[in-house]
C-alpha positions as CSV (number, residue, x, y, z in Angstrom):
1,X,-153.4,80.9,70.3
2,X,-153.1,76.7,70.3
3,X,-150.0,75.5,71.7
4,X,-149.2,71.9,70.8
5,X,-147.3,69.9,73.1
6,X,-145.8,66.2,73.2
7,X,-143.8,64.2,75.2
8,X,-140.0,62.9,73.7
9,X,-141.1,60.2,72.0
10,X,-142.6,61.8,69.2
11,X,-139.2,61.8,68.0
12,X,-139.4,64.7,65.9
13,X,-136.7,66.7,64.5
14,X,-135.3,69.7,66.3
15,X,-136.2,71.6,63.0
16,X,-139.8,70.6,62.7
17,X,-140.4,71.2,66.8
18,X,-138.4,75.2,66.2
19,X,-141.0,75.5,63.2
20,X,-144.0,74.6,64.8
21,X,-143.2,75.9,68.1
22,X,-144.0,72.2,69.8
23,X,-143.5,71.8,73.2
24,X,-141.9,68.4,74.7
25,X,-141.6,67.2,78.2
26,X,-138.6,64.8,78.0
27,X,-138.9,61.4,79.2
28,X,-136.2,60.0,81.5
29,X,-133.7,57.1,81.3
30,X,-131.0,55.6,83.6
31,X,-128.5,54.0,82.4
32,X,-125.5,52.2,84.6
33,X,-127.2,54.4,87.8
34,X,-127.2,57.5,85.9
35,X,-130.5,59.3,85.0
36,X,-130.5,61.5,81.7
37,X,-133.3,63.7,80.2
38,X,-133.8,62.0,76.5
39,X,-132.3,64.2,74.2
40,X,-131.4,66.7,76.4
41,X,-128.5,65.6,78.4
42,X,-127.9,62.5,75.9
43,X,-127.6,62.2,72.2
44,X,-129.4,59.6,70.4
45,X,-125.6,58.6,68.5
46,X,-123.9,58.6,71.5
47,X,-126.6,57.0,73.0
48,X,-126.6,53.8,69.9
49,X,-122.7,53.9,70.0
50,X,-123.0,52.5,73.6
51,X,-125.6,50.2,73.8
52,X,-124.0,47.4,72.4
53,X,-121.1,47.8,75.4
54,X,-124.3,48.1,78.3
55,X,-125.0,44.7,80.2
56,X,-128.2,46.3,81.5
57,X,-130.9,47.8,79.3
58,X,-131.8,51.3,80.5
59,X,-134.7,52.1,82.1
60,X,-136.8,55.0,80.9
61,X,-139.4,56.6,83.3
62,X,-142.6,59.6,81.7
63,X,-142.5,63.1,82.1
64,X,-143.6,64.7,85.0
65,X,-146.6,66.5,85.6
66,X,-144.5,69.4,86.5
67,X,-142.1,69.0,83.1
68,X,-145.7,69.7,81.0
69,X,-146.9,72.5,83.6
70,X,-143.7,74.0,82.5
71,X,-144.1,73.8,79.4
72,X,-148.1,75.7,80.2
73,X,-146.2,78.3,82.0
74,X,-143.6,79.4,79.7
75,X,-146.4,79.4,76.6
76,X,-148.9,81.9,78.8
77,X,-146.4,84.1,78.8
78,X,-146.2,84.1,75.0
79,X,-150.3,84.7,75.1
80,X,-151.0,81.3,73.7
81,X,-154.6,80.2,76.1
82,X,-155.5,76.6,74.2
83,X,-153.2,73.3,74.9
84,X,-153.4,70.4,72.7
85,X,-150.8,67.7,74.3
86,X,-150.0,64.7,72.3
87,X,-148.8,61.8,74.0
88,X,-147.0,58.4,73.2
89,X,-150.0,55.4,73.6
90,X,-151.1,54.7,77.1
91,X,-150.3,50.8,76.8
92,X,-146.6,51.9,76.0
93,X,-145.5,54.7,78.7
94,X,-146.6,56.6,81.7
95,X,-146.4,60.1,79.3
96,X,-150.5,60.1,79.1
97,X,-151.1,59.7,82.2
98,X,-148.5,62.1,83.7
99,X,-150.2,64.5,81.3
100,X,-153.5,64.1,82.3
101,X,-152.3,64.4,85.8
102,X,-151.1,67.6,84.4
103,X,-154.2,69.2,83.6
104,X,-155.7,68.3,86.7
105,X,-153.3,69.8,88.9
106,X,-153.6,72.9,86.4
107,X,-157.3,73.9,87.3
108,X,-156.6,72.7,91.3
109,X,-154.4,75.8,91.2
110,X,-156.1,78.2,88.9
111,X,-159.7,77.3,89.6
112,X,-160.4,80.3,88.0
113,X,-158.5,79.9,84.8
114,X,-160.5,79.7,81.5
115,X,-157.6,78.3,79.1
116,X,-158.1,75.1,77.0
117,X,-156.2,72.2,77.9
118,X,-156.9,68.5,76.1
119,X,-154.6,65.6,76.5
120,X,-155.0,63.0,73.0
121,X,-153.8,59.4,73.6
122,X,-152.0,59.2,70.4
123,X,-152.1,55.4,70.3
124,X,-149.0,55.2,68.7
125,X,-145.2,54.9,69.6
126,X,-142.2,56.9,68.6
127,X,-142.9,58.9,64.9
128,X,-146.3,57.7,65.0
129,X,-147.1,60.1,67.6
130,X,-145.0,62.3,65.9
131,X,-146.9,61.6,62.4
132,X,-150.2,62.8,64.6
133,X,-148.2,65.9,66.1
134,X,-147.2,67.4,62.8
135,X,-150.1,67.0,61.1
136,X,-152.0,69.0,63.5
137,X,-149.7,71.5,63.7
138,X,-150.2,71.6,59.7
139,X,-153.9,72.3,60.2
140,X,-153.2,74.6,62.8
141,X,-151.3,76.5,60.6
142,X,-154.4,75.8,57.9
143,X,-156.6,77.7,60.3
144,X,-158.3,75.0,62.0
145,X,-160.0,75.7,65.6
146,X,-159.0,74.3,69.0
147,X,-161.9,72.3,68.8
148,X,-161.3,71.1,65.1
149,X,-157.8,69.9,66.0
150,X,-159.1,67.8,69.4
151,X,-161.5,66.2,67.2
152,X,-159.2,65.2,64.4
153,X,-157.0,63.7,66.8
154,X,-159.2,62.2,68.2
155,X,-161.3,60.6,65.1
156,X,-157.6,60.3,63.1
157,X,-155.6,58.4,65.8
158,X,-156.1,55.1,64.8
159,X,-155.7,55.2,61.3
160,X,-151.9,56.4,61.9
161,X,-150.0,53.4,59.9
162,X,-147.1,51.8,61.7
163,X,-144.4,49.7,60.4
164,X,-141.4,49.2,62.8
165,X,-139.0,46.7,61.6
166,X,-135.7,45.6,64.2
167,X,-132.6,43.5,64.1
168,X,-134.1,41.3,66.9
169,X,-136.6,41.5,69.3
170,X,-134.5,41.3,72.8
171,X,-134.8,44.8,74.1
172,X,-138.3,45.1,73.1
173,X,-139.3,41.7,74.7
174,X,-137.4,42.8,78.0
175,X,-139.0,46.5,78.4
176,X,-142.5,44.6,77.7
177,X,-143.4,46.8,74.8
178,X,-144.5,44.2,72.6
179,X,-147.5,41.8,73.2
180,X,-147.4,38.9,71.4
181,X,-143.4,38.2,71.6
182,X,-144.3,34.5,72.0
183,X,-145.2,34.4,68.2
184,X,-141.6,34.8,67.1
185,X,-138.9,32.3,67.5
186,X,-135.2,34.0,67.9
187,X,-133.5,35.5,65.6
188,X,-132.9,32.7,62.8
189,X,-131.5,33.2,59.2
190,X,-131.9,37.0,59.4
191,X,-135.9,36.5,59.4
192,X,-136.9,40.2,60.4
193,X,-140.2,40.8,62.2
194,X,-142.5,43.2,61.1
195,X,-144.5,45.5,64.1
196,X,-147.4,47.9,63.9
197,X,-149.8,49.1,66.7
198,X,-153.0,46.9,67.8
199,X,-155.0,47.6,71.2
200,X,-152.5,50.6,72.3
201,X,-149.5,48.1,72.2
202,X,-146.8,46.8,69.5
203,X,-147.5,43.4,68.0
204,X,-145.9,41.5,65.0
205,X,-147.9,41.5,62.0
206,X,-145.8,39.5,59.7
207,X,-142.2,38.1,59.1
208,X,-139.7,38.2,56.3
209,X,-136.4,37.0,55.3
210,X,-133.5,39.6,55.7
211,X,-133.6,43.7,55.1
212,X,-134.7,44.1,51.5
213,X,-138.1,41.8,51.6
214,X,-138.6,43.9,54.7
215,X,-138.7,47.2,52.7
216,X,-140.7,45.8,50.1
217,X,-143.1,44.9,52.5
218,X,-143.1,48.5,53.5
219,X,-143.8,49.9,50.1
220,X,-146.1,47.5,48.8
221,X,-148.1,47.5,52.1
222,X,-147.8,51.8,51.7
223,X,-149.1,51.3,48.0
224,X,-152.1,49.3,49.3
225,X,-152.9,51.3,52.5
226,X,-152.4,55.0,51.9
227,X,-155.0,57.6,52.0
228,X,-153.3,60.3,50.1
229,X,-156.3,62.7,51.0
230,X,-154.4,62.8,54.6
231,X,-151.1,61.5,54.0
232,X,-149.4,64.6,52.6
233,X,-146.1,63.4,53.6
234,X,-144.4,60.0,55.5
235,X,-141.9,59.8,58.4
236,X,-139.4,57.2,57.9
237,X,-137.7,56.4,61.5
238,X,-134.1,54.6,62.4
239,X,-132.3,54.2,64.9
240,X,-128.4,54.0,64.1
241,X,-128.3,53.3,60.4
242,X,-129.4,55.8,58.1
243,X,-128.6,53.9,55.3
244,X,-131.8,51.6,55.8
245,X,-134.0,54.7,56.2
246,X,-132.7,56.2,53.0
247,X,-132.9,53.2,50.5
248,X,-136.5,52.9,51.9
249,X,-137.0,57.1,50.6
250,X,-136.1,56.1,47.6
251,X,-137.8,53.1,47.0
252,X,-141.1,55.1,48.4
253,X,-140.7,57.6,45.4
254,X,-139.4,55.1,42.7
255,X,-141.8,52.3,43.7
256,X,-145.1,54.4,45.1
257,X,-144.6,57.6,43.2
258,X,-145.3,59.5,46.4
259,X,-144.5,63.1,45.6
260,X,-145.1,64.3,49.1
261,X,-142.7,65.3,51.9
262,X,-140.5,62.2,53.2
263,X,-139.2,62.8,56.6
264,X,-136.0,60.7,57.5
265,X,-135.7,61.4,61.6
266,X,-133.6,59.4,63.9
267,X,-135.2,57.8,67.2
268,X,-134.9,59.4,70.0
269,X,-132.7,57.9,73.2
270,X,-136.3,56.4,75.2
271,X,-137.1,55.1,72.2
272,X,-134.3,53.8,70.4
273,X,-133.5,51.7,74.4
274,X,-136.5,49.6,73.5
275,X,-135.8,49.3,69.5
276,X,-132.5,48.8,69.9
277,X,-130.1,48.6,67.0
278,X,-130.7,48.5,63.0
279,X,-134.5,49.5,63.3
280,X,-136.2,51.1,60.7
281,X,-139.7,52.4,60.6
282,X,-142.4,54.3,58.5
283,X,-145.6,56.1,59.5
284,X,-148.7,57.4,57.3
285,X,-152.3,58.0,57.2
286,X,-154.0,54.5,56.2
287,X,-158.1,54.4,54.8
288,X,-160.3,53.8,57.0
289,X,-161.0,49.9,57.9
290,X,-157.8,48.4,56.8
């Protein structure tokens, strides 16, 4: 049996985790001297209700080894003997690494052990790791090997399609989780950058003037992009207002005509400290060499 595992940042519902039977290794964050397990001991709402009041921006710190070997542990004992672990992109978080660490220490103490264990680099950040996860858990269900799922991910990663839209770029700037920050000047007549995922880091693809031109960049980009062979349903991300994710749903199936699943699922706590407030994002499959 395959067991899929992922770190918190996937962001994925509590719903789709219980039906797929994922396993996540929470991420941690501090806040005011206080450490928290994302999503475990801290809501994401009660997390965006007090970030406007924090004069620090919390600190988030990966999994460790141990949280995944956990995780290993507690799915033996269920008779599952393949692990496919999904992590948030390298150039973003720790969560790779600490996972590959993992699997290391794994076959230091059972030498003898003949289970599978493969640790994908998603490339992506929050639902766009998340995208990746559920997908594969769909072809898992489709009957696909251990060894068809690694090489999916692997081949697949990069063609996951990010759109991340925020209200400004502060905490993002200040955790370091976006490259070319220099590009954008402030945050001036509600011009609203645009981020997707290049060289295993976020970096602003394009600007636009205020909310609406942002999700009609969204769509149209979606309309140009998609490859519906793969895409079979979207994930549309916020942090604190669902409105935003919602008018983009609808605009996705009066605009698009995408008859697929839409997912609306909030970010999680790690992420949503380096978003920050009013973000809204989308993730799909693209064609290959956009």
């Amino acid at each position: 049996m395959i067991k899929i595992m992922a770190d918190s940042t996937c962001d994925l519902s509590p719903e789709v985790l219980a039906q797929y039977n994922i396993g996540v290794a929470p991420l941690n964050i501090t806040i005011n001297g206080v450490s928290y397990q994302d999503k475990i001991d801290l809501t994401a709402d009660a997390f965006f209700e007090q970030l406007p009041k924090l004069k620090e921006l919390p600190t988030t710190g990966m999994p460790s080894p141990e949280a995944y070997l956990n995780i290993v542990d507690e799915a033996m004992k269920e008779g599952y003997t393949e692990f496919l672990c999904i992590c948030m992109s390298s150039g973003t978080s720790g969560s790779y690494q600490s996972a590959v660490i993992a699997k290391e220490l794994y076959f230091e103490r059972h030498p003898e052990s003949t289970i599978k264990f493969h640790v994908v680099d998603s490339l992506s950040m929050s639902h766009g790791s998340g995208w990746l996860i559920l997908k594969t858990a769909q072809l898992r269900e489709e009957g696909y090997t251990f060894e068809e799922l690694v090489a999916f991910c692997e081949t697949y990663k990069k063609r996951v399609k990010h759109f991340l839209c925020v209200e400004d770029l502060h905490n993002l700037i200040k955790s370091g989780r976006i490259s070319n920050a220099g590009a954008f000047i402030g945050s001036l007549l509600q011009v609203k950058p645009i981020m997707t995922m290049k060289d295993t880091k976020g970096t602003i693809a394009t600007k636009v003037r205020g909310m609406n031109k942002a999700l009609k960049h969204y769509v149209d980009e979606f309309i140009k992009r998609v490859d519906l062979e793969w895409t079979n349903f979207v994930i549309i991300g916020y942090s604190n207002d669902l409105s935003i994710a919602e008018k983009l749903k609808e605009r996705l199936v009066e605009k698009a005509h995408f008859t697929g699943n839409i997912y609306i699922m909030q970010m999680g706590v790690a992420v949503g400290t380096h978003v920050g407030l009013g973000g809204v994002s989308m993730f799909f499959m693209e064609k290959e060499n956009q």
